[in-house]
C-alpha positions, 0 to 999 in steps of 0.5 A: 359859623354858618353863612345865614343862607345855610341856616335860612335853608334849614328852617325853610326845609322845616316849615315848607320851603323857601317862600312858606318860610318868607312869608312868616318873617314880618320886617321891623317898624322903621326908625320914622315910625318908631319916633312917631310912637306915642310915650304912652305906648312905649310905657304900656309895651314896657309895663305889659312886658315887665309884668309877663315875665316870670308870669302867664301871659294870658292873665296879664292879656285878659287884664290889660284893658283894666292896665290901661285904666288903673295907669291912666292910659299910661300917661307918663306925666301921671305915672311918673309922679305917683303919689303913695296914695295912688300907689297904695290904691293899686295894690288894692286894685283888682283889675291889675295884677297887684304886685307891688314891685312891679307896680313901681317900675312903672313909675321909675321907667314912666320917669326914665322916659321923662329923661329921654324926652329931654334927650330927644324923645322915647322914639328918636333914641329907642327906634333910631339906636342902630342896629349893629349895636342892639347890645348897647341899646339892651345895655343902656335899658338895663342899666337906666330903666327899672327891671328892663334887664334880660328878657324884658327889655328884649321883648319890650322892643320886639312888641314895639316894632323896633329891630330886635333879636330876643335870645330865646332857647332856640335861638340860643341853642342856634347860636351855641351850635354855630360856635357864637356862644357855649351857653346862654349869654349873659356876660358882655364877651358874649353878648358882644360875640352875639351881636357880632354874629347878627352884624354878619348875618345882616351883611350877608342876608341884606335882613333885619336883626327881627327876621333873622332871629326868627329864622333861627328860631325856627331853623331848629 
């Protein structure tokens, strides 16, 4: 595995130089920011990110606004006790996309960050979980949240500003030619050999989980 100033000069070699390549690589939000996230906000991201997937983006873009008012702003207190009623109305409702399985992660993760209000909030436990084990964080996601396996999860916390890595083709094709993986991770094994390899990358650097796996996108 390379040092990661080998593969910052690799990328910076590609899109102009060092200071080009620095100037394209934002810092996450930090954990005080993040608690200060409203509970709505962390349900739109989700919901907005759970319904890209395996979908055009741009479609689910240009409706958001019409997201945003069929779910009551997402307001987690409504969302979370929706009735058939209003659920049967959405699968009605032209300005989303009316998918109903989907329309039902809303309630189930509006509920689940009802639990984590109880566990100190959204914010304090999502932007605060460390960093060095992101992995646990994707973890618990996956198994609490509803369809926030993979991906979603992973760009759910991107799109809110927390410290991420999102295991895209390239930044997957970077890992497996550093030896970190032989193939997309989707075991633990893997996945912790993932985050071992950020964990060193952040030593190494003094950078977050977010620049540097921008880095390795673009270091291909």
């Amino acid at each position: 595995m390379r040092h990661f100033d080998e593969i910052f000069a690799i990328a910076a070699s590609r899109y102009g130089g060092t200071d080009a390549l620095s100037n394209k690589l934002s810092k996450p939000k930090s954990p005080a920011e993040l608690a200060e996230m409203p509970e709505d906000r962390w349900l739109s991201i989700i919901t907005k990110c759970i319904f890209q997937a395996g979908f055009n983006w741009k479609v689910i873009e240009n409706k958001w606004d019409g997201f945003e008012t069929a779910f009551d702003g997402f307001d987690i207190g409504r969302c979370a006790f929706m009735d058939d009623e209003k659920f049967d109305a959405l699968l009605q409702d032209t300005r989303i996309v009316r998918n109903g399985t989907k329309i039902a992660t809303v309630r189930d993760n509006a509920a689940f960050l009802l639990e984590l209000r109880q566990e100190g909030g959204v914010g304090k436990i999502l932007g605060g979980w460390p960093s060095d084990d992101y992995v646990g964080l994707l973890n618990m996601l996956g198994k609490r949240g509803s369809r926030l396996g993979g991906a979603s999860a992973q760009y759910a916390m991107r799109f809110a500003g927390r410290d991420s890595f999102i295991l895209s083709q390239d930044v997957t094709a970077r890992l497996v030619a550093e030896g970190v993986v032989d193939k997309p991770p989707t075991s633990k094994k893997a996945m912790a050999s993932v985050q071992a390899a950020f964990n060193t990358w952040m030593e190494q650097s003094g950078r977050s989980l977010t620049e540097i796996s921008r880095v390795l996108a673009m270091s291909l």
